[in-house]
C-alpha positions in Angstrom: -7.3 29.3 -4.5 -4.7 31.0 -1.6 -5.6 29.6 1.7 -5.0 32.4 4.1 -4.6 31.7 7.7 -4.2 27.9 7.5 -4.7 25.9 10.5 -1.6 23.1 9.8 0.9 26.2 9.5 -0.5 27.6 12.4 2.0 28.8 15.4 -0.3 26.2 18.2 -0.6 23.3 15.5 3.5 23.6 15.1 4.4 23.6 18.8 1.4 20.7 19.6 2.6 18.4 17.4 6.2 18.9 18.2 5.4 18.3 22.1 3.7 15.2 20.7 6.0 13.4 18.2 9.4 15.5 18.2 10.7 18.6 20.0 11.0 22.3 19.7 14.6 21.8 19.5 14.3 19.9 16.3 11.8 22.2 14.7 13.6 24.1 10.9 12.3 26.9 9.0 14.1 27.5 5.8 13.3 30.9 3.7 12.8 28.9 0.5 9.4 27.1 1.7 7.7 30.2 3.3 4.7 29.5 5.9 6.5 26.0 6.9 8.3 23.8 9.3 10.3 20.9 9.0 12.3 17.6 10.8 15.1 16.1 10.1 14.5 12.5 9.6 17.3 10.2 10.9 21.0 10.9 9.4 20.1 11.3 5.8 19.6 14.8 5.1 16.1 14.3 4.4 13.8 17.2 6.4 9.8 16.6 6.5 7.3 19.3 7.2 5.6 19.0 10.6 2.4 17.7 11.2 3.3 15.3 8.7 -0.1 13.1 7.6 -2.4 14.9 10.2 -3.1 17.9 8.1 -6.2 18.1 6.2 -4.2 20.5 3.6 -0.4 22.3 3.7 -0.2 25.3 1.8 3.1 27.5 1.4 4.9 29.2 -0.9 8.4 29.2 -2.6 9.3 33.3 -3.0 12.6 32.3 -3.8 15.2 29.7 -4.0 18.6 29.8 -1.9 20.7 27.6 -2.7 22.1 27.2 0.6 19.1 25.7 1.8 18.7 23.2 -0.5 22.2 21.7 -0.9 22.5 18.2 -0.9 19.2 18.1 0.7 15.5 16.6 0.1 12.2 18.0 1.2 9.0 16.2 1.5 5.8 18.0 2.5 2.6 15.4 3.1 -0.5 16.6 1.9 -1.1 19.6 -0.3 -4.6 19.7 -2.0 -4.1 20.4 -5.7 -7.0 23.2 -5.5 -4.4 25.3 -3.2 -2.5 27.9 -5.7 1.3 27.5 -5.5 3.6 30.4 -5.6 6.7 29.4 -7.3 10.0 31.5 -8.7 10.7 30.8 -12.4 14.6 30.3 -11.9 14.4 26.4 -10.1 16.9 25.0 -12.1 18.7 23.6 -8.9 15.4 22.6 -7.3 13.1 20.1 -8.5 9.8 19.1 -7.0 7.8 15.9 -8.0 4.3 15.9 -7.4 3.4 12.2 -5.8 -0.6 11.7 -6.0 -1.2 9.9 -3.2 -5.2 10.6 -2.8 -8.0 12.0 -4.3 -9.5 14.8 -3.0 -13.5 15.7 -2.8 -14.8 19.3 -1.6 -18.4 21.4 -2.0 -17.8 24.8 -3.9 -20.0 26.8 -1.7 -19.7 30.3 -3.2 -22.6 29.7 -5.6 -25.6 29.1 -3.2 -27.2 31.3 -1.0 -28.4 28.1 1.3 -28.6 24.7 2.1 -32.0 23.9 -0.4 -30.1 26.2 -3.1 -26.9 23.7 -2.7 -29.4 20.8 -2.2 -31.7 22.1 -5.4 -28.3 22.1 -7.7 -26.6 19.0 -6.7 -28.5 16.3 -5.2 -31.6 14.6 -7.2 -35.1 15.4 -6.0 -35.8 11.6 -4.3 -32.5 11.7 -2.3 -33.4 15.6 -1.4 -36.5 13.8 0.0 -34.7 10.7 1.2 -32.4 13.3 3.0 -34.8 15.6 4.8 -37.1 12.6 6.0 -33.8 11.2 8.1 -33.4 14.7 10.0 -37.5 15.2 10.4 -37.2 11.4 11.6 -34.4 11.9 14.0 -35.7 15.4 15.4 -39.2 13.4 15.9 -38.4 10.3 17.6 -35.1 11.9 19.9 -34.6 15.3 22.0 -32.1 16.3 19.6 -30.1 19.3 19.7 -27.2 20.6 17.4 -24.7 23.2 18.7 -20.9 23.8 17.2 -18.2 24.6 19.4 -16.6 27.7 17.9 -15.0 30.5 19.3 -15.7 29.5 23.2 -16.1 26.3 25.1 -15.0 25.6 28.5 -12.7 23.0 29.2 -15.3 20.8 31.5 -17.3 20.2 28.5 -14.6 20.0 26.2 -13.5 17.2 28.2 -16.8 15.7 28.1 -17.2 15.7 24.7 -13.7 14.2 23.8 -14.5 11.2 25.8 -18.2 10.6 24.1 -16.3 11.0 20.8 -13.5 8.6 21.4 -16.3 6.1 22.6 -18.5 6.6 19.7 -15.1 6.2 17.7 -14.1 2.8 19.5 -17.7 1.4 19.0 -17.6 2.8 15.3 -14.4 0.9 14.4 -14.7 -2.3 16.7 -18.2 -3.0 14.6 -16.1 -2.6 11.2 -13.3 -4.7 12.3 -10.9 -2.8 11.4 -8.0 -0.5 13.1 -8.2 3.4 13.1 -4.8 5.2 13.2 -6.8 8.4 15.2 -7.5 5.9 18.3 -3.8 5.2 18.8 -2.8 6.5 21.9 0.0 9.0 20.8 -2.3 10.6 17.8 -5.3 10.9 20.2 -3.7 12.8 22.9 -2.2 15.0 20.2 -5.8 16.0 19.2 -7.1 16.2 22.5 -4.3 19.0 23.4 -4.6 20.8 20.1 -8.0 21.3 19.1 -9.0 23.0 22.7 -6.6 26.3 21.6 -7.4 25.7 18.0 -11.3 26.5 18.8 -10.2 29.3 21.1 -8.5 30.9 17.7 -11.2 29.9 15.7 -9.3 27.7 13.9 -11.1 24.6 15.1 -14.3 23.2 15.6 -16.9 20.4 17.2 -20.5 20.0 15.7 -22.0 17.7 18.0 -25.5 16.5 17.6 -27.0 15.4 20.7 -30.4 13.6 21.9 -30.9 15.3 25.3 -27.4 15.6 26.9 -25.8 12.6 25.3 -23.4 13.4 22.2 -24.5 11.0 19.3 -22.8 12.5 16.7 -19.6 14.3 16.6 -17.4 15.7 13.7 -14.5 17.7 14.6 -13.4 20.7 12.0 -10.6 23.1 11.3 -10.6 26.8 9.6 -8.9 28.2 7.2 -10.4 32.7 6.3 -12.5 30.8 3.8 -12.8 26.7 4.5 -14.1 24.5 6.2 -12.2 21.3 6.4 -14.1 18.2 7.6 -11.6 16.1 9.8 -13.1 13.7 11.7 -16.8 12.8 11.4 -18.5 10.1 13.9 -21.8 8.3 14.7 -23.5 6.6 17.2 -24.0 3.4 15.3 -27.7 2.4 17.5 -28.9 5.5 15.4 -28.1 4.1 11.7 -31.0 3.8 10.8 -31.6 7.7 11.2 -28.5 8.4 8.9 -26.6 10.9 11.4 -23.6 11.5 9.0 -26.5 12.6 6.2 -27.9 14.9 8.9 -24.2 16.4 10.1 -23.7 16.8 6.5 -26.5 18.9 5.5 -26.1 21.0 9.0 -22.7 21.9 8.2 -23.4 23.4 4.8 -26.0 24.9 6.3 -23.6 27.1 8.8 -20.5 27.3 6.3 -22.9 29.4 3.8 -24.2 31.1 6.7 -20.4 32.2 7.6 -20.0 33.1 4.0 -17.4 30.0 3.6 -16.5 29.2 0.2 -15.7 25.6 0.2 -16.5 22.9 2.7 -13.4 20.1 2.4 -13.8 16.8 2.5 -10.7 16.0 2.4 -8.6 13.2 1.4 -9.7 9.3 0.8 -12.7 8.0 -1.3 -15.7 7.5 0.6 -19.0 7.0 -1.0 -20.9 10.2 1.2 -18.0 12.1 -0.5 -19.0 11.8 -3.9 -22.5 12.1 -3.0 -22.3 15.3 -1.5 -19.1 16.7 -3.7 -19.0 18.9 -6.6 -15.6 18.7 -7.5 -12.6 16.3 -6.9 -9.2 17.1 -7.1 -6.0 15.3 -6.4 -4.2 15.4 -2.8 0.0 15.3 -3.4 2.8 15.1 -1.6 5.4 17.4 -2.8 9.0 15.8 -3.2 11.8 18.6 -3.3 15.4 18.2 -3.9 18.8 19.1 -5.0 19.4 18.2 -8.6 23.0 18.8 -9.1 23.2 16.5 -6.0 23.8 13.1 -7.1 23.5 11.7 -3.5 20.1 14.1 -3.2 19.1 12.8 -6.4 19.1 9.0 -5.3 17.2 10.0 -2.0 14.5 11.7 -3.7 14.3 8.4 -6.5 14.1 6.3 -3.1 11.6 7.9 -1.7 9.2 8.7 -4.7 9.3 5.0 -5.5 8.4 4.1 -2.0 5.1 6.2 -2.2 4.5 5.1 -5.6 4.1 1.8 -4.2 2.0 2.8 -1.3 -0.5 4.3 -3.4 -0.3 1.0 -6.0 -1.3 -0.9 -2.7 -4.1 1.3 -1.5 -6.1 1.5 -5.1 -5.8 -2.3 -4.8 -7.1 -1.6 -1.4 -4.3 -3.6 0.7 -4.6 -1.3 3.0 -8.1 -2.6 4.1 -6.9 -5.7 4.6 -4.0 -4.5 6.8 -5.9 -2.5 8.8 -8.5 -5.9 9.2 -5.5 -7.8 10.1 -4.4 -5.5 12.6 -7.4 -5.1 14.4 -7.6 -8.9 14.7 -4.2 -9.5 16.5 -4.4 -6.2 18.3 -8.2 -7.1 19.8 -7.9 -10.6 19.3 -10.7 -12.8 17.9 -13.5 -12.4 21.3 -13.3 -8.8 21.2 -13.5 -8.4 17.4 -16.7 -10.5 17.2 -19.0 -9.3 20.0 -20.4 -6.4 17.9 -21.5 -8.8 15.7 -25.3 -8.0 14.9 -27.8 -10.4 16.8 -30.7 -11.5 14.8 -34.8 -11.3 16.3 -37.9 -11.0 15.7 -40.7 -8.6 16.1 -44.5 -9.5 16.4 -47.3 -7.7 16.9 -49.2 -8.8 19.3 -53.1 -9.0 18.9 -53.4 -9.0 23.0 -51.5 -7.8 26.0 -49.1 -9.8 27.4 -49.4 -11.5 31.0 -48.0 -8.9 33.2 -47.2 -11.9 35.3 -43.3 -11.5 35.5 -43.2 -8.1 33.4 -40.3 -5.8 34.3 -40.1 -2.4 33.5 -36.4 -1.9 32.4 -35.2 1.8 30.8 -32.7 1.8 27.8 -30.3 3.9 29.9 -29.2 0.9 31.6 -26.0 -0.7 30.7 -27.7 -4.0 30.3 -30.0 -3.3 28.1 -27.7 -1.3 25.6 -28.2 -4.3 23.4 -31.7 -3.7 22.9 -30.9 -0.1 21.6 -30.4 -0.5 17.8 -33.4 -2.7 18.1 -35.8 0.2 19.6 -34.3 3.0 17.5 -34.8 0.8 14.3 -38.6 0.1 15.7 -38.9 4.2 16.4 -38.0 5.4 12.9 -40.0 2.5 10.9 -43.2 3.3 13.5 -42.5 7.5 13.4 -42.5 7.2 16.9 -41.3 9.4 19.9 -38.7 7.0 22.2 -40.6 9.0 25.3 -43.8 7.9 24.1 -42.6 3.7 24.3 -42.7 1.8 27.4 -40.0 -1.3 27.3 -40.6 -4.7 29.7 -38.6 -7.7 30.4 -39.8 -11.1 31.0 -38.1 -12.1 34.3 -38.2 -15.9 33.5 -37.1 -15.3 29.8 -34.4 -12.9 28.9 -34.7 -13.5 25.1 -38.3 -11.7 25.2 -39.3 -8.2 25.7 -41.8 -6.5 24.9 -42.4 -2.9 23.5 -45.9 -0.5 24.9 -46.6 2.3 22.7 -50.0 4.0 22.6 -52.8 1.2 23.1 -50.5 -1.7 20.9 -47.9 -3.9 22.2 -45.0 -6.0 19.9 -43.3 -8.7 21.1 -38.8 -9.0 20.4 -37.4 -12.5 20.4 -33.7 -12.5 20.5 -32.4 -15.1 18.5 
Protein backbone atom coordinates (compact mmCIF):
# COMPACT_ATOMS: atom_id res chain seq x y z
CA UNK A 1 0.00 0.00 0.00
CA UNK A 2 1.43 3.88 -0.89
CA UNK A 3 0.90 6.08 2.11
CA UNK A 4 0.14 9.37 0.77
CA UNK A 5 0.42 12.41 2.91
CA UNK A 6 2.39 10.81 5.80
CA UNK A 7 2.44 12.50 9.03
CA UNK A 8 6.43 11.65 9.99
CA UNK A 9 7.47 13.28 6.49
CA UNK A 10 5.47 15.97 7.14
CA UNK A 11 6.95 19.79 6.73
CA UNK A 12 5.65 20.59 10.91
CA UNK A 13 6.77 16.97 12.18
CA UNK A 14 10.42 17.80 10.39
CA UNK A 15 10.95 21.29 11.83
CA UNK A 16 9.33 20.08 15.56
CA UNK A 17 11.52 17.57 16.05
CA UNK A 18 14.49 19.43 14.85
CA UNK A 19 13.66 22.37 17.43
CA UNK A 20 13.57 19.52 19.84
CA UNK A 21 16.62 17.16 19.42
CA UNK A 22 18.84 18.88 16.62
CA UNK A 23 18.63 22.04 14.49
CA UNK A 24 17.40 23.35 11.21
CA UNK A 25 20.82 23.91 10.35
CA UNK A 26 21.64 20.26 10.59
CA UNK A 27 18.59 19.11 8.72
CA UNK A 28 19.77 16.97 4.72
CA UNK A 29 17.68 16.08 1.94
CA UNK A 30 19.34 14.01 -0.58
CA UNK A 31 17.42 13.23 -4.07
CA UNK A 32 18.01 9.56 -3.78
CA UNK A 33 15.57 8.94 -0.61
CA UNK A 34 12.61 11.18 -1.86
CA UNK A 35 9.94 12.35 0.85
CA UNK A 36 12.88 12.37 3.67
CA UNK A 37 15.24 14.03 6.02
CA UNK A 38 18.23 13.16 7.59
CA UNK A 39 21.28 14.03 10.46
CA UNK A 40 24.53 13.46 10.45
CA UNK A 41 25.39 11.49 13.41
CA UNK A 42 28.82 12.39 15.01
CA UNK A 43 32.03 12.37 12.52
CA UNK A 44 31.34 9.11 10.85
CA UNK A 45 29.58 9.71 7.78
CA UNK A 46 26.61 8.05 9.03
CA UNK A 47 23.13 10.35 8.29
CA UNK A 48 19.81 9.15 10.09
CA UNK A 49 16.33 10.13 9.01
CA UNK A 50 14.57 12.61 11.39
CA UNK A 51 12.19 11.77 13.81
CA UNK A 52 14.18 8.89 14.29
CA UNK A 53 12.05 6.13 16.70
CA UNK A 54 9.09 8.51 17.16
CA UNK A 55 7.41 7.67 13.94
CA UNK A 56 4.69 5.28 13.90
CA UNK A 57 5.72 4.42 10.07
CA UNK A 58 8.44 6.24 7.38
CA UNK A 59 7.54 5.82 3.97
CA UNK A 60 9.66 7.24 0.90
CA UNK A 61 10.91 6.31 -2.15
CA UNK A 62 14.19 5.77 -4.05
CA UNK A 63 13.39 7.28 -7.96
CA UNK A 64 16.90 7.08 -8.53
CA UNK A 65 20.31 6.53 -7.33
CA UNK A 66 23.14 9.31 -7.49
CA UNK A 67 26.02 8.27 -6.78
CA UNK A 68 27.22 11.35 -5.40
CA UNK A 69 24.92 11.05 -2.56
CA UNK A 70 25.83 7.96 -1.51
CA UNK A 71 29.65 7.92 -1.49
CA UNK A 72 31.28 6.61 1.26
CA UNK A 73 28.26 7.08 3.12
CA UNK A 74 25.52 4.97 5.23
CA UNK A 75 21.82 5.62 5.71
CA UNK A 76 19.68 4.33 8.34
CA UNK A 77 15.97 5.09 8.39
CA UNK A 78 14.00 3.79 11.78
CA UNK A 79 10.78 2.36 11.32
CA UNK A 80 9.27 1.48 7.92
CA UNK A 81 6.14 -0.85 8.22
CA UNK A 82 6.65 -3.80 5.78
CA UNK A 83 2.90 -3.19 4.48
CA UNK A 84 4.17 0.29 2.99
CA UNK A 85 5.07 -0.37 -0.97
CA UNK A 86 8.64 0.70 -1.71
CA UNK A 87 9.57 2.31 -4.91
CA UNK A 88 12.94 1.30 -5.89
CA UNK A 89 15.23 1.67 -9.28
CA UNK A 90 16.43 -1.58 -10.70
CA UNK A 91 20.21 -0.36 -11.31
CA UNK A 92 21.45 -0.42 -7.20
CA UNK A 93 24.45 -2.04 -7.73
CA UNK A 94 26.41 0.74 -5.72
CA UNK A 95 23.63 0.83 -3.03
CA UNK A 96 22.66 -1.83 -0.82
CA UNK A 97 19.99 -1.78 1.70
CA UNK A 98 19.53 -4.45 4.56
CA UNK A 99 16.28 -4.81 5.99
CA UNK A 100 16.81 -5.10 10.08
CA UNK A 101 13.43 -6.55 11.68
CA UNK A 102 13.29 -4.94 14.62
CA UNK A 103 9.43 -5.37 15.56
CA UNK A 104 6.43 -6.87 14.63
CA UNK A 105 3.75 -4.98 13.37
CA UNK A 106 -0.24 -5.56 13.99
CA UNK A 107 -2.95 -3.35 12.06
CA UNK A 108 -7.09 -3.87 11.27
CA UNK A 109 -7.75 -4.02 7.39
CA UNK A 110 -10.77 -1.85 7.46
CA UNK A 111 -11.74 -1.66 3.77
CA UNK A 112 -13.99 -4.86 4.07
CA UNK A 113 -16.67 -3.77 6.71
CA UNK A 114 -19.15 -1.38 6.40
CA UNK A 115 -19.15 -0.93 10.52
CA UNK A 116 -18.00 -1.64 13.77
CA UNK A 117 -20.60 -5.03 14.34
CA UNK A 118 -19.59 -5.96 10.55
CA UNK A 119 -15.67 -5.82 11.81
CA UNK A 120 -16.80 -7.17 15.21
CA UNK A 121 -19.21 -10.05 13.38
CA UNK A 122 -15.84 -11.20 11.23
CA UNK A 123 -13.16 -11.08 13.76
CA UNK A 124 -13.90 -11.33 17.25
CA UNK A 125 -15.88 -14.58 18.74
CA UNK A 126 -19.45 -14.09 19.67
CA UNK A 127 -18.73 -14.35 23.88
CA UNK A 128 -15.96 -11.64 23.66
CA UNK A 129 -18.41 -9.57 21.17
CA UNK A 130 -20.60 -9.81 24.33
CA UNK A 131 -17.84 -9.52 26.89
CA UNK A 132 -16.98 -6.33 24.83
CA UNK A 133 -20.19 -4.51 24.51
CA UNK A 134 -21.28 -5.17 28.27
CA UNK A 135 -17.84 -3.10 29.37
CA UNK A 136 -19.10 0.13 27.26
CA UNK A 137 -23.01 -0.42 28.34
CA UNK A 138 -21.31 -0.79 31.97
CA UNK A 139 -19.24 2.26 31.70
CA UNK A 140 -21.91 4.53 29.94
CA UNK A 141 -24.33 3.30 32.94
CA UNK A 142 -22.49 3.70 36.02
CA UNK A 143 -20.37 7.23 34.72
CA UNK A 144 -21.43 10.60 32.69
CA UNK A 145 -19.42 9.51 29.93
CA UNK A 146 -18.81 11.31 26.91
CA UNK A 147 -16.47 10.60 23.81
CA UNK A 148 -15.38 13.42 21.54
CA UNK A 149 -11.99 13.35 19.11
CA UNK A 150 -10.11 16.28 18.57
CA UNK A 151 -9.74 16.61 14.78
CA UNK A 152 -9.60 19.41 12.64
CA UNK A 153 -10.09 22.25 15.47
CA UNK A 154 -9.35 22.57 19.19
CA UNK A 155 -8.38 25.54 20.94
CA UNK A 156 -5.28 25.75 22.74
CA UNK A 157 -6.91 26.21 26.44
CA UNK A 158 -8.29 22.82 26.17
CA UNK A 159 -5.54 21.43 24.34
CA UNK A 160 -3.62 22.37 27.25
CA UNK A 161 -5.93 20.78 29.53
CA UNK A 162 -5.99 17.67 28.01
CA UNK A 163 -2.19 17.21 27.73
CA UNK A 164 -1.87 17.63 31.42
CA UNK A 165 -4.80 14.84 32.32
CA UNK A 166 -2.99 12.64 29.79
CA UNK A 167 0.50 12.98 31.16
CA UNK A 168 -1.13 12.26 34.65
CA UNK A 169 -3.02 9.34 33.65
CA UNK A 170 0.40 8.30 31.95
CA UNK A 171 2.50 8.80 35.21
CA UNK A 172 -0.13 6.86 37.29
CA UNK A 173 -0.30 4.20 34.45
CA UNK A 174 3.41 3.56 34.52
CA UNK A 175 4.30 4.20 38.35
CA UNK A 176 1.57 1.08 39.07
CA UNK A 177 3.54 -1.13 36.44
CA UNK A 178 6.93 -0.25 37.75
CA UNK A 179 8.45 0.35 35.07
CA UNK A 180 9.95 3.52 32.99
CA UNK A 181 8.16 5.00 29.83
CA UNK A 182 10.54 6.65 27.32
CA UNK A 183 7.22 9.21 26.25
CA UNK A 184 7.34 10.75 29.99
CA UNK A 185 10.95 11.87 29.63
CA UNK A 186 11.10 15.34 29.68
CA UNK A 187 12.69 16.16 26.23
CA UNK A 188 10.19 13.53 24.25
CA UNK A 189 7.17 14.96 26.10
CA UNK A 190 7.61 18.49 25.24
CA UNK A 191 8.32 17.44 21.70
CA UNK A 192 4.76 15.94 21.57
CA UNK A 193 3.14 18.58 23.35
CA UNK A 194 4.47 21.30 20.56
CA UNK A 195 3.75 19.01 17.69
CA UNK A 196 0.56 17.36 17.90
CA UNK A 197 -1.34 20.99 18.51
CA UNK A 198 -0.42 21.94 14.51
CA UNK A 199 -0.60 18.34 13.52
CA UNK A 200 -4.50 18.38 14.53
CA UNK A 201 -4.89 21.72 12.91
CA UNK A 202 -3.69 19.83 9.51
CA UNK A 203 -5.58 17.01 10.21
CA UNK A 204 -2.71 15.07 10.61
CA UNK A 205 -3.26 14.34 14.25
CA UNK A 206 -5.62 13.42 16.74
CA UNK A 207 -6.96 12.99 20.59
CA UNK A 208 -9.96 10.69 21.34
CA UNK A 209 -10.65 11.33 24.85
CA UNK A 210 -13.27 9.59 26.80
CA UNK A 211 -14.45 11.49 29.54
CA UNK A 212 -16.94 10.89 32.76
CA UNK A 213 -18.34 14.50 33.05
CA UNK A 214 -15.43 16.95 32.45
CA UNK A 215 -12.67 14.76 33.64
CA UNK A 216 -10.52 12.93 30.79
CA UNK A 217 -10.29 9.20 31.79
CA UNK A 218 -9.12 7.90 28.79
CA UNK A 219 -6.93 9.40 26.18
CA UNK A 220 -5.22 7.97 22.92
CA UNK A 221 -3.47 10.31 20.78
CA UNK A 222 -3.48 9.49 16.75
CA UNK A 223 -1.84 10.56 13.53
CA UNK A 224 -3.16 10.51 9.73
CA UNK A 225 -2.06 9.44 6.91
CA UNK A 226 -5.12 10.03 3.29
CA UNK A 227 -5.98 6.51 4.33
CA UNK A 228 -4.69 5.40 8.16
CA UNK A 229 -5.20 5.70 11.12
CA UNK A 230 -2.09 5.15 13.32
CA UNK A 231 -2.73 4.48 17.08
CA UNK A 232 0.26 6.22 18.94
CA UNK A 233 -0.30 6.52 22.28
CA UNK A 234 -3.35 4.93 24.05
CA UNK A 235 -3.94 5.65 28.02
CA UNK A 236 -6.37 4.77 30.93
CA UNK A 237 -7.38 5.83 34.07
CA UNK A 238 -6.38 2.76 36.02
CA UNK A 239 -9.49 3.32 39.03
CA UNK A 240 -11.66 2.45 35.90
CA UNK A 241 -10.08 -1.17 35.08
CA UNK A 242 -12.54 -2.84 35.84
CA UNK A 243 -14.67 -1.14 32.92
CA UNK A 244 -11.90 -2.01 30.35
CA UNK A 245 -11.47 1.65 28.80
CA UNK A 246 -8.77 0.59 26.22
CA UNK A 247 -11.59 -2.24 24.90
CA UNK A 248 -14.06 0.62 24.78
CA UNK A 249 -11.40 3.26 22.90
CA UNK A 250 -10.77 0.39 20.70
CA UNK A 251 -14.12 -0.36 19.47
CA UNK A 252 -14.89 3.60 19.22
CA UNK A 253 -12.07 4.18 16.98
CA UNK A 254 -13.03 1.59 14.45
CA UNK A 255 -16.12 2.80 14.72
CA UNK A 256 -15.03 6.55 13.28
CA UNK A 257 -12.07 5.27 10.96
CA UNK A 258 -14.89 3.24 8.85
CA UNK A 259 -17.08 6.14 9.26
CA UNK A 260 -14.13 8.38 7.50
CA UNK A 261 -13.82 5.72 4.94
CA UNK A 262 -10.20 4.76 6.48
CA UNK A 263 -8.74 1.66 5.26
CA UNK A 264 -6.54 0.47 7.96
CA UNK A 265 -6.42 1.39 11.61
CA UNK A 266 -2.39 0.80 12.80
CA UNK A 267 -1.47 -0.49 15.68
CA UNK A 268 1.77 -0.07 15.25
CA UNK A 269 4.89 -1.51 16.46
CA UNK A 270 5.52 -3.93 19.73
CA UNK A 271 3.53 -6.99 20.80
CA UNK A 272 0.78 -6.32 23.04
CA UNK A 273 -1.88 -8.79 23.76
CA UNK A 274 -5.03 -6.15 22.80
CA UNK A 275 -3.08 -6.10 19.46
CA UNK A 276 -3.52 -9.51 18.49
CA UNK A 277 -6.92 -9.52 19.74
CA UNK A 278 -8.18 -6.84 17.81
CA UNK A 279 -5.71 -7.40 14.55
CA UNK A 280 -6.24 -9.01 11.42
CA UNK A 281 -2.90 -9.02 10.01
CA UNK A 282 0.69 -8.68 11.30
CA UNK A 283 3.51 -7.65 9.48
CA UNK A 284 7.10 -6.87 10.29
CA UNK A 285 8.36 -3.19 11.22
CA UNK A 286 12.29 -2.67 9.75
CA UNK A 287 14.76 -0.40 9.85
CA UNK A 288 16.28 0.09 6.55
CA UNK A 289 20.19 0.08 6.49
CA UNK A 290 21.68 1.81 3.22
CA UNK A 291 25.16 2.06 2.11
CA UNK A 292 27.96 2.36 -0.26
CA UNK A 293 29.17 -1.07 -1.33
CA UNK A 294 32.30 -0.21 -3.24
CA UNK A 295 33.08 1.58 -0.01
CA UNK A 296 35.11 -0.54 2.19
CA UNK A 297 35.08 2.00 5.07
CA UNK A 298 31.06 2.33 4.33
CA UNK A 299 30.90 -1.29 4.16
CA UNK A 300 32.38 -1.84 7.83
CA UNK A 301 29.98 0.98 9.17
CA UNK A 302 26.96 -0.59 7.86
CA UNK A 303 28.38 -4.38 9.33
CA UNK A 304 28.73 -2.24 12.75
CA UNK A 305 25.70 -1.03 12.86
CA UNK A 306 23.41 -4.05 11.57
CA UNK A 307 25.07 -6.20 14.19
CA UNK A 308 24.35 -3.71 16.88
CA UNK A 309 20.50 -3.87 16.09
CA UNK A 310 20.73 -7.42 15.64
CA UNK A 311 21.49 -7.62 19.11
CA UNK A 312 18.95 -5.25 20.34
CA UNK A 313 16.26 -7.18 18.91
CA UNK A 314 17.97 -10.73 20.35
CA UNK A 315 17.59 -8.82 23.75
CA UNK A 316 14.00 -7.64 23.41
CA UNK A 317 12.46 -11.21 22.21
CA UNK A 318 14.25 -12.39 25.44
CA UNK A 319 12.49 -9.46 26.91
CA UNK A 320 15.66 -7.65 28.56
CA UNK A 321 14.24 -4.88 27.86
CA UNK A 322 11.45 -5.27 30.57
CA UNK A 323 13.81 -5.74 32.94
CA UNK A 324 15.74 -2.64 32.05
CA UNK A 325 13.04 -0.52 31.96
CA UNK A 326 11.98 -2.22 35.77
CA UNK A 327 15.43 -1.42 36.81
CA UNK A 328 15.33 1.98 35.69
CA UNK A 329 12.21 2.96 37.19
CA UNK A 330 13.53 1.66 40.51
CA UNK A 331 16.78 3.89 40.75
CA UNK A 332 15.08 6.72 38.93
CA UNK A 333 11.90 6.69 41.66
CA UNK A 334 13.60 4.91 44.17
CA UNK A 335 12.09 2.15 46.26
CA UNK A 336 9.02 4.49 48.45
CA UNK A 337 7.80 5.93 45.36
CA UNK A 338 7.80 2.74 43.30
CA UNK A 339 5.72 0.84 45.96
CA UNK A 340 2.97 3.16 47.04
CA UNK A 341 0.61 2.15 44.11
CA UNK A 342 0.83 -1.05 45.35
CA UNK A 343 -2.87 -2.46 45.57
CA UNK A 344 -4.35 -2.38 49.21
CA UNK A 345 -6.45 -5.31 50.16
CA UNK A 346 -10.29 -5.03 52.02
CA UNK A 347 -13.19 -6.23 52.52
CA UNK A 348 -16.80 -5.67 51.61
CA UNK A 349 -19.88 -6.73 53.74
CA UNK A 350 -23.24 -6.36 53.41
CA UNK A 351 -24.69 -5.16 55.96
CA UNK A 352 -28.10 -6.62 57.25
CA UNK A 353 -28.73 -3.11 59.29
CA UNK A 354 -27.80 0.55 59.05
CA UNK A 355 -24.91 1.63 60.62
CA UNK A 356 -24.80 3.98 63.77
CA UNK A 357 -24.82 7.37 62.24
CA UNK A 358 -23.02 8.20 65.36
CA UNK A 359 -19.72 9.53 63.87
CA UNK A 360 -20.83 9.14 60.09
CA UNK A 361 -19.12 11.55 57.71
CA UNK A 362 -20.29 12.25 54.41
CA UNK A 363 -17.03 12.43 52.30
CA UNK A 364 -17.23 12.79 48.14
CA UNK A 365 -14.75 10.84 45.99
CA UNK A 366 -13.63 14.13 44.46
CA UNK A 367 -11.57 14.77 47.32
CA UNK A 368 -7.88 14.16 47.16
CA UNK A 369 -8.12 12.05 50.27
CA UNK A 370 -10.29 9.79 49.43
CA UNK A 371 -8.76 9.04 45.87
CA UNK A 372 -7.79 5.71 47.48
CA UNK A 373 -11.21 4.58 47.83
CA UNK A 374 -11.79 5.10 44.07
CA UNK A 375 -10.87 1.76 42.48
CA UNK A 376 -12.72 0.35 45.38
CA UNK A 377 -16.24 2.21 44.42
CA UNK A 378 -15.81 1.82 40.64
CA UNK A 379 -15.05 -2.03 41.15
CA UNK A 380 -18.38 -2.01 43.64
CA UNK A 381 -20.37 0.16 40.66
CA UNK A 382 -19.77 -2.19 37.76
CA UNK A 383 -20.17 -5.63 39.87
CA UNK A 384 -23.63 -3.95 41.41
CA UNK A 385 -24.69 -2.13 37.72
CA UNK A 386 -24.88 0.84 39.55
CA UNK A 387 -24.99 4.68 38.74
CA UNK A 388 -21.79 6.38 40.98
CA UNK A 389 -24.63 9.43 41.35
CA UNK A 390 -27.02 7.14 42.77
CA UNK A 391 -24.23 5.97 45.93
CA UNK A 392 -23.82 7.90 48.98
CA UNK A 393 -20.09 7.24 50.60
CA UNK A 394 -19.51 7.85 54.71
CA UNK A 395 -16.52 7.82 56.93
CA UNK A 396 -16.28 6.66 60.29
CA UNK A 397 -14.57 9.67 62.18
CA UNK A 398 -13.09 7.36 65.00
CA UNK A 399 -11.96 4.67 62.31
CA UNK A 400 -10.40 5.49 59.12
CA UNK A 401 -10.12 1.94 57.90
CA UNK A 402 -14.15 1.71 57.65
CA UNK A 403 -16.49 3.30 55.29
CA UNK A 404 -19.42 2.58 54.36
CA UNK A 405 -21.27 2.63 50.95
CA UNK A 406 -25.54 3.95 50.76
CA UNK A 407 -27.18 2.87 47.65
CA UNK A 408 -30.95 2.59 47.22
CA UNK A 409 -32.33 1.23 50.74
CA UNK A 410 -28.90 -1.26 51.29
CA UNK A 411 -25.75 -0.29 52.93
CA UNK A 412 -22.10 -2.44 52.66
CA UNK A 413 -19.56 -2.03 54.85
CA UNK A 414 -15.27 -1.54 53.35
CA UNK A 415 -12.58 -2.61 55.79
CA UNK A 416 -9.19 -1.53 54.62
CA UNK A 417 -6.84 -3.94 55.42
Amino acid sequence: MRIFNNPFTSKTFVLKWLEHFKSKSEERKFKTFEGLSFYKRGILPYYVNVGRNLTKGISYTVPEVLKSEIRKRVFLIYDVPGFFEMQMPENTKSLKLRKLKQYQGFLIDLEHYGDLKDYMTSNISKSSRYKFNKYKKRLELCFDIKYKMFYGDISKEEYSTIFKHFRHLLEKRFSDKQITNNNLHPREWEFYKDVVHPLILEKRASLFVVYNGDVPIGITLNYFSKKVLFDAITVFDIDYSKFHIGTVTIMKLIEWSIAQELKILDFSKGYFEYKKRWMTREYPFEYHLYYDSKSPASFLLAFIIKNYFTLKQFLREKEINELFHKLTFFFERGKKTATQSQKFAYDLEELSAPPEQDGLQEISLGNSKNVHLRKVIFDFLYLNTMKLSDLCLYAQASDRSIYFIFCGRAWRKITLK
